[in-house]
N, CA, C and O atoms as a DFTB+ gen file, in Angstrom:
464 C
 N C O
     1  1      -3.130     -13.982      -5.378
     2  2      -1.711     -13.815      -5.569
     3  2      -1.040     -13.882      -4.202
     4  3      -1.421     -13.086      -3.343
     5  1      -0.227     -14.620      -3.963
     6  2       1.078     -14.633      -2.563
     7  2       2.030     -14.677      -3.010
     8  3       2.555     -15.357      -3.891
     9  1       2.425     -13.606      -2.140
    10  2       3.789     -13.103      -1.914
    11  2       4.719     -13.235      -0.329
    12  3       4.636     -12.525       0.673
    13  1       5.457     -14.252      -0.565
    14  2       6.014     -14.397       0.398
    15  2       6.738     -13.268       1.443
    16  3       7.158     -12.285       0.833
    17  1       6.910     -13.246       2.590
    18  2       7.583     -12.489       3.602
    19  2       9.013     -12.782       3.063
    20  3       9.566     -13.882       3.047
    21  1       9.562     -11.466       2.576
    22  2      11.260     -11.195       2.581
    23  2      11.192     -11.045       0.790
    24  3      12.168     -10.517       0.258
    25  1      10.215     -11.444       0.039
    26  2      10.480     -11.432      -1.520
    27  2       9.614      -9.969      -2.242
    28  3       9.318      -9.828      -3.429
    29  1       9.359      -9.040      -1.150
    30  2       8.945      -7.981      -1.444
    31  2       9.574      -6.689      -2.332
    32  3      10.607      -6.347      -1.755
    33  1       9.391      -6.029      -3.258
    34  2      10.088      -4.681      -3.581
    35  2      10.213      -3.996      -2.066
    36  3       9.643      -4.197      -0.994
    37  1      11.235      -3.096      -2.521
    38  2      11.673      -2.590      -1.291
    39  2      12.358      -0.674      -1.885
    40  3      13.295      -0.557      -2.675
    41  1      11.861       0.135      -1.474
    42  2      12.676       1.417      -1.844
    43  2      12.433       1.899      -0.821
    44  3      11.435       1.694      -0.130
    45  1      13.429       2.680      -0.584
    46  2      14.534       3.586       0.879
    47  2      14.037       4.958       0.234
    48  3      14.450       5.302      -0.874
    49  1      13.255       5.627       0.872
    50  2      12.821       7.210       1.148
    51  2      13.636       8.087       2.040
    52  3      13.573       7.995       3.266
    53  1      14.369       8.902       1.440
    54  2      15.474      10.071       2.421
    55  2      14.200      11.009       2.911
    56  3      13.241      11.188       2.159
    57  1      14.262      11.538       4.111
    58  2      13.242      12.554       4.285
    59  2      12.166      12.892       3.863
    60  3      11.838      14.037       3.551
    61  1      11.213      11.466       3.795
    62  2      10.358      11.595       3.569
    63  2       9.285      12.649       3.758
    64  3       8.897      12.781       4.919
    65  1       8.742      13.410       2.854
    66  2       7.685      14.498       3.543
    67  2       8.608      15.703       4.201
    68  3       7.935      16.677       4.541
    69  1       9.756      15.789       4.394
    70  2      10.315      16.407       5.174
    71  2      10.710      16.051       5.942
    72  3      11.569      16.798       6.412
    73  1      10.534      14.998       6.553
    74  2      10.704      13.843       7.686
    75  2      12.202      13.717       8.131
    76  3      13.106      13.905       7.316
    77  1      12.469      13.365       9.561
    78  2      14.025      13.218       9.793
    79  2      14.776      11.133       9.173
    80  3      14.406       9.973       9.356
    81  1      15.677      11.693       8.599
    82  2      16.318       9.874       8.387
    83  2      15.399       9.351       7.155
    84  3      15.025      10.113       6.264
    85  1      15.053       7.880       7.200
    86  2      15.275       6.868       5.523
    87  2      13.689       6.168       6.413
    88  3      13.728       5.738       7.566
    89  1      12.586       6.201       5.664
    90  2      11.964       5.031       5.490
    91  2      11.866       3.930       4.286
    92  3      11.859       4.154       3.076
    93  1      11.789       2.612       4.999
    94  2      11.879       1.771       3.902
    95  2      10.634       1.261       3.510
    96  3       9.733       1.033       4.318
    97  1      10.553       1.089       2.394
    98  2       8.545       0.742       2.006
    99  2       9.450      -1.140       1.329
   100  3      10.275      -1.465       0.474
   101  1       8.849      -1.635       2.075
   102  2       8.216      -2.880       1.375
   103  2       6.604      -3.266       0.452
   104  3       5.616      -3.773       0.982
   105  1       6.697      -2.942      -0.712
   106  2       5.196      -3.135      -1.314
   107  2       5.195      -3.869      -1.584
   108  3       5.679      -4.390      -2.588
   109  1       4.093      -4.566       0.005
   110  2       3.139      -5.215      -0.420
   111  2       2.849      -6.016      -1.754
   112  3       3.209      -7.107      -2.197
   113  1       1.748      -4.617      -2.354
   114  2       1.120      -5.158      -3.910
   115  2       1.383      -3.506      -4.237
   116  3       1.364      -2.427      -3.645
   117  1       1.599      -3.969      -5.368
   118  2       2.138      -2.254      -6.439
   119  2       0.135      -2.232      -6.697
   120  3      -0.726      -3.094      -6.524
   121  1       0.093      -0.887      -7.141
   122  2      -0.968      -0.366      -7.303
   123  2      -1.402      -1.062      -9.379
   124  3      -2.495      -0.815      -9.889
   125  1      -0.606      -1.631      -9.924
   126  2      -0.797      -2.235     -11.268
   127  2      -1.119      -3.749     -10.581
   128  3      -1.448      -4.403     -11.570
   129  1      -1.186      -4.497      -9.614
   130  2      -1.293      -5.503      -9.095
   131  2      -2.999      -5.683      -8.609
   132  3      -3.493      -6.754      -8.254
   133  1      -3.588      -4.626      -8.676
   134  2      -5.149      -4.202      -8.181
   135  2      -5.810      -4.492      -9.395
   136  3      -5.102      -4.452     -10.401
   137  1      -7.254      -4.833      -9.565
   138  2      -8.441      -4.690     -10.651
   139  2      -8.307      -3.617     -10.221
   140  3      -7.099      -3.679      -9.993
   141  1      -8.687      -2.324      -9.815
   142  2      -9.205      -1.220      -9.383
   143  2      -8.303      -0.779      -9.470
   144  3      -7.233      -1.348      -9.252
   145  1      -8.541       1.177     -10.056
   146  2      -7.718       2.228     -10.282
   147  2      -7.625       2.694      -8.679
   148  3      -6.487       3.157      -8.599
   149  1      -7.969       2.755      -7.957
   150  2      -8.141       3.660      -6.562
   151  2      -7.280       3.560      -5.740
   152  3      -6.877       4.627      -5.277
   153  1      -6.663       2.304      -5.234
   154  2      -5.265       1.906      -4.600
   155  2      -4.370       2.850      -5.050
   156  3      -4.402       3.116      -6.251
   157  1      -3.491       3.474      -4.261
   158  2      -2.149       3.971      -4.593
   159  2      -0.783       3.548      -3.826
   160  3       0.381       3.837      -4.103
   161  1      -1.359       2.702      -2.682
   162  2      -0.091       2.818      -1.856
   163  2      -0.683       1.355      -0.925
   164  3      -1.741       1.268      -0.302
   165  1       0.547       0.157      -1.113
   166  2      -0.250      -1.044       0.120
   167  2       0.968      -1.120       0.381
   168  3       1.593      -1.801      -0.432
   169  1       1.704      -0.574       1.412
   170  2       2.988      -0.990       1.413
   171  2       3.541      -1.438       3.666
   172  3       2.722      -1.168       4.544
   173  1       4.743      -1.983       3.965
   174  2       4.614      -1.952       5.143
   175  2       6.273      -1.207       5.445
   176  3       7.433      -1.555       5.225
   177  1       5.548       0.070       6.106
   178  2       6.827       1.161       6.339
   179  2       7.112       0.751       7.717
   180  3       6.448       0.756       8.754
   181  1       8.345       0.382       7.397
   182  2       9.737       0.528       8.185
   183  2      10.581       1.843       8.893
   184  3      11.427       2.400       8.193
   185  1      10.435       2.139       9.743
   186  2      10.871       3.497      10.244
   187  2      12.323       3.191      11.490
   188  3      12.010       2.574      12.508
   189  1      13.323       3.489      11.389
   190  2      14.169       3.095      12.525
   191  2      14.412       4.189      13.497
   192  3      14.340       5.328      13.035
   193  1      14.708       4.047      14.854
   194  2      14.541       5.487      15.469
   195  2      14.998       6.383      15.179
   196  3      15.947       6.286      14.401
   197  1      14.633       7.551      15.579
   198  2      14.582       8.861      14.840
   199  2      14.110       9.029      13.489
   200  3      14.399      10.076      12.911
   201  1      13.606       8.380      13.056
   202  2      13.177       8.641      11.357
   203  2      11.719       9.155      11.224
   204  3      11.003       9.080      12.222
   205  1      11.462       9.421      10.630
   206  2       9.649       9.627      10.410
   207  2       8.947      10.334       9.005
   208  3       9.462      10.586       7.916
   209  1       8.219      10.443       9.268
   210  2       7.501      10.969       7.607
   211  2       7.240      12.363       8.169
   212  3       6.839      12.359       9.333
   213  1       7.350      13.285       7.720
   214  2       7.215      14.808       7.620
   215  2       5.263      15.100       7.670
   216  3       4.737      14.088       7.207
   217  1       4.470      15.879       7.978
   218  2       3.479      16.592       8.569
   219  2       2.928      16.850       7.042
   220  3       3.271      17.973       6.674
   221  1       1.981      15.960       5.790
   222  2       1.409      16.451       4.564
   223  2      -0.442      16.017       4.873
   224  3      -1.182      15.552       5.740
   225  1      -0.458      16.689       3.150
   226  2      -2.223      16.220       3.475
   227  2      -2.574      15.355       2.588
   228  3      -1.965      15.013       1.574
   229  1      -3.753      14.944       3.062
   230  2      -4.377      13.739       2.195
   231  2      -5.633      14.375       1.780
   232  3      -6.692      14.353       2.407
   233  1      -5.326      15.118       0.312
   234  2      -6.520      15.398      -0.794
   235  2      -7.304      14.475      -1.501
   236  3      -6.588      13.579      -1.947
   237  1      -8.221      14.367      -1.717
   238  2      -9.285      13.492      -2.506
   239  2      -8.456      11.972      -2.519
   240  3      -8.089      11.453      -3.573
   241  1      -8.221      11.330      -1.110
   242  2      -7.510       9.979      -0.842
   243  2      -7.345       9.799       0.890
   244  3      -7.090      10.722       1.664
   245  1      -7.516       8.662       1.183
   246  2      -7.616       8.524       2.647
   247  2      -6.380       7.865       2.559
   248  3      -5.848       7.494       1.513
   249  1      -5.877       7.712       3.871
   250  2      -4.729       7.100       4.111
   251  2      -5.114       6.072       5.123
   252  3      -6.146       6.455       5.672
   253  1      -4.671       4.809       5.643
   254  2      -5.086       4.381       6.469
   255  2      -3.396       3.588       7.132
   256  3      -2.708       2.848       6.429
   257  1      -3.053       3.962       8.511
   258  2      -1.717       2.992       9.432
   259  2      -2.385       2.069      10.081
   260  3      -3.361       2.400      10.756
   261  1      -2.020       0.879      10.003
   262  2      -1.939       0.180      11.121
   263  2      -1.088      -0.318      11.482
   264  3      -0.435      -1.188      10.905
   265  1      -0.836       0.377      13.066
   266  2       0.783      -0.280      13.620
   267  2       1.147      -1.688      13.627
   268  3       0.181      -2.442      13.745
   269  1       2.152      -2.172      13.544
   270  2       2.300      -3.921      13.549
   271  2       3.193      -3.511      15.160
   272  3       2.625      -3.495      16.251
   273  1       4.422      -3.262      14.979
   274  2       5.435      -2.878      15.879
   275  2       6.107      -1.589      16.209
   276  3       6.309      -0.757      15.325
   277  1       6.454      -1.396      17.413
   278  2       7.331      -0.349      17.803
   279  2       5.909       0.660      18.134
   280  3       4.705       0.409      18.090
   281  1       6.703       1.926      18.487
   282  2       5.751       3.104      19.451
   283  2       6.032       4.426      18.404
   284  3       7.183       4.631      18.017
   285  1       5.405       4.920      18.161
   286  2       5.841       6.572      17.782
   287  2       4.699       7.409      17.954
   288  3       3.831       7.304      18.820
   289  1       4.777       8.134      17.166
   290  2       4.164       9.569      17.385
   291  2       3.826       9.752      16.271
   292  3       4.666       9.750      15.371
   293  1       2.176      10.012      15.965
   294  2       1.520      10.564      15.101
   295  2       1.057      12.026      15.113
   296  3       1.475      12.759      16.009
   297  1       0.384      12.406      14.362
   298  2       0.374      14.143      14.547
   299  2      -0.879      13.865      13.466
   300  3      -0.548      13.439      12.360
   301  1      -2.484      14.116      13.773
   302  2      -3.349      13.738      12.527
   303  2      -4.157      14.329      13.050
   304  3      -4.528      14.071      14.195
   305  1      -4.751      15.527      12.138
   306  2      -5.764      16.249      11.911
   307  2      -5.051      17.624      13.010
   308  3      -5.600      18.722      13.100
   309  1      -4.279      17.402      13.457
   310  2      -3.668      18.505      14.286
   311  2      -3.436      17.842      15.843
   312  3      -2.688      18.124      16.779
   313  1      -4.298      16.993      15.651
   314  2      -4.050      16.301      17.201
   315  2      -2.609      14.924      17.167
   316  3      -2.358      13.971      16.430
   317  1      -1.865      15.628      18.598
   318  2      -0.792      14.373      18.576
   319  2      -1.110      13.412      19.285
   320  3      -1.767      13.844      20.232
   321  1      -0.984      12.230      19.338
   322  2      -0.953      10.627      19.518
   323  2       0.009       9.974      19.841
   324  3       1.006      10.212      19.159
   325  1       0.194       8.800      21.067
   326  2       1.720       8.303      20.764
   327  2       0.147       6.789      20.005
   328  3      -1.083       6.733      20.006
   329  1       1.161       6.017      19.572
   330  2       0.536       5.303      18.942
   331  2       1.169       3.339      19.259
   332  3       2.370       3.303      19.523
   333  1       0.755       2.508      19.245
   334  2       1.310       1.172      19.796
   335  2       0.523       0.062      18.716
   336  3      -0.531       0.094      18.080
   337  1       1.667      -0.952      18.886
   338  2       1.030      -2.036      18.168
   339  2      -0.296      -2.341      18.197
   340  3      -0.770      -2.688      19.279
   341  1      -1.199      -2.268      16.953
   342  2      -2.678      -2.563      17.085
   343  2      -3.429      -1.638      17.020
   344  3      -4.642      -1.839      17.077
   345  1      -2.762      -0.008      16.845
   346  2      -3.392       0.883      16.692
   347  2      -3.602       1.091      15.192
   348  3      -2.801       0.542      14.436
   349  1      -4.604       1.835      14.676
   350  2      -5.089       2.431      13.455
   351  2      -5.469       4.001      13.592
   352  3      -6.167       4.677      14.347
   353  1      -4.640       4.224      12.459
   354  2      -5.259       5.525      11.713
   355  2      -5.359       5.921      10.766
   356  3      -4.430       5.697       9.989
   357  1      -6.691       6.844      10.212
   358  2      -7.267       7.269       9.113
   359  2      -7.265       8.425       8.754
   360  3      -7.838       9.278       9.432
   361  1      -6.861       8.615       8.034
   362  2      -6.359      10.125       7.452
   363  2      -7.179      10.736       6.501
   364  3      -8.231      10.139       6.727
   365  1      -7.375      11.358       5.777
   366  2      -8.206      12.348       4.803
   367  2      -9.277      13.131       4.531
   368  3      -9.582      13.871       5.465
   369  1      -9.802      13.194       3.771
   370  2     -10.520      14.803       3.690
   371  2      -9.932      15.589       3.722
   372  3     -10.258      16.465       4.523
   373  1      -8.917      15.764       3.041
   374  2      -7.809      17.078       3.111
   375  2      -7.349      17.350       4.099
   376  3      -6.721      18.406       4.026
   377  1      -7.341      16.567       5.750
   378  2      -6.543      16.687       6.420
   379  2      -5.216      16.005       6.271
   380  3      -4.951      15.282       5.310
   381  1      -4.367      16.269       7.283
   382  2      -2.925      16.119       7.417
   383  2      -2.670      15.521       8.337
   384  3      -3.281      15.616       9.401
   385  1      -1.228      14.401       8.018
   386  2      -0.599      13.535       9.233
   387  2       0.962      13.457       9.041
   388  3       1.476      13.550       7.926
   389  1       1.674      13.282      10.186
   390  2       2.546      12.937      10.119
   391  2       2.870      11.293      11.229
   392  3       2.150      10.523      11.864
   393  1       4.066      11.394      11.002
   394  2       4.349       9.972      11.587
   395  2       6.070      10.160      12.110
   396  3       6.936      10.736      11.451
   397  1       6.241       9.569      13.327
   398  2       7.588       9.600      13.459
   399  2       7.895       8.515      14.937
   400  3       7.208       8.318      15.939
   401  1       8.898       8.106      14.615
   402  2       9.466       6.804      15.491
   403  2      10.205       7.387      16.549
   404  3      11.417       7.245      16.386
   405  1       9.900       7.965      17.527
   406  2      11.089       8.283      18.806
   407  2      11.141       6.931      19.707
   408  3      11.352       6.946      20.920
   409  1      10.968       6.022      19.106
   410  2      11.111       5.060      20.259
   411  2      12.399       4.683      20.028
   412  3      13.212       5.131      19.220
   413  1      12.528       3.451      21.156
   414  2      14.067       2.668      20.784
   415  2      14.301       1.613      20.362
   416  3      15.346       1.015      20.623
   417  1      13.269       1.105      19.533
   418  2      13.397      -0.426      18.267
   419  2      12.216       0.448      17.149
   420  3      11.546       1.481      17.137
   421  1      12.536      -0.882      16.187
   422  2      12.007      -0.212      14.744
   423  2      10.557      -0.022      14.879
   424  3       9.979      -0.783      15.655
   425  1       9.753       1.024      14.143
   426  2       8.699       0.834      14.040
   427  2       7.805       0.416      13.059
   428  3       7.174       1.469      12.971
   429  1       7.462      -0.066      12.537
   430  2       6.449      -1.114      11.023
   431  2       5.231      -0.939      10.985
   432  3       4.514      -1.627      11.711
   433  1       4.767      -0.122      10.258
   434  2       3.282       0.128       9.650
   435  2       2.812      -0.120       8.560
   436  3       3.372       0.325       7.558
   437  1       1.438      -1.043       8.441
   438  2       1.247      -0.906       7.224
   439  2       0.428       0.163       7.136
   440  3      -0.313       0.616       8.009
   441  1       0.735       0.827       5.195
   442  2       0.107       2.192       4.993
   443  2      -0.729       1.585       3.876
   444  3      -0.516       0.469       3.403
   445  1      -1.583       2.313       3.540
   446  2      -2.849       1.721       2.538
   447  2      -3.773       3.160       1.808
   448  3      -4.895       3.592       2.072
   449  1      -2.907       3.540       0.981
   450  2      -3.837       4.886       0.085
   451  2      -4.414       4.477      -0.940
   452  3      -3.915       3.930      -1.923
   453  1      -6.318       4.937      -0.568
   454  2      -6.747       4.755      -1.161
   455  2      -7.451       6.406      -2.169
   456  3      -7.702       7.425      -1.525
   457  1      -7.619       6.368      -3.421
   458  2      -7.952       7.489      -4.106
   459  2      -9.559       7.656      -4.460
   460  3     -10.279       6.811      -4.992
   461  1      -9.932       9.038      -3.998
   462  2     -11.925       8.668      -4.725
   463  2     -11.668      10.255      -5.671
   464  3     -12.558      10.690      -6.401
C-alpha cells in the first residue's frame, strides 16, 4: 500500500499527555491498515516550539521515536536527553517518556506503538 507525502490523516492533539501547545499526528497507516492486532500507533508527530507530549508510561507496549527533524528534549526512563535528527528511542516495560520541542524550528518524529 502507498501513500503519498501530504495525503495523510492528520489530527491536532491539545496537551497532549499534559504536554504544553498542539501536536499534529499525520498517520502514517491506521492500526486497521495492519494484518496484525499489535500496532497501535505509526504516525509522524509534528511538534512546533514549545509544544511537547507530557511525561506517561508505556504498559504491556513499547514505543519507539525516531527523530527525522528539529532538536528537543526527551525525558525516558527518568533520564533526560536532548535528542537530534537520526536519533532513536525505545520506550517500555512500564517505563515512562516524555517528549518536548524547545528548539527554534519544528520538530518531526516518527512514533511507532507496538502492543504484546
Amino acid at each position: 500500500m502507498l501513500k503519498r507525502n501530504g495525503n495523510y490523516e492528520k489530527e491536532i492533539r491539545e496537551n497532549m499527555k499534559g504536554g504544553p501547545g498542539a501536536v499534529t499526528f499525520e498517520h502514517l497507516f491506521k492500526k486497521e491498515e495492519f494484518g496484525g492486532e499489535h500496532l497501535r500507533v505509526c504516525a509522524k508527530l509534528i511538534l512546533p516550539p514549545g509544544s511537547g507530549i507530557g511525561l506517561h508510561p508505556h504498559c504491556n507496549e513499547d514505543e519507539v521515536y525516531i527523530v527525522l527533524k528539529g532538536i528537543g528534549t526527551v525525558t525516558d526512563a527518568g533520564v533526560t536527553s536532548t535528542v537530534y535528527p537520526g536519533d532513536t528511542v525505545l520506550t517500555g516495560k512500564g517505563d515512562s517518556h516524555s517528549l518536548t520541542n524547545n528548539g527554534s524550528e519544528t520538530l518531526e518524529v516518527i512514533a511507532i506503538v507496538v502492543t504484546y
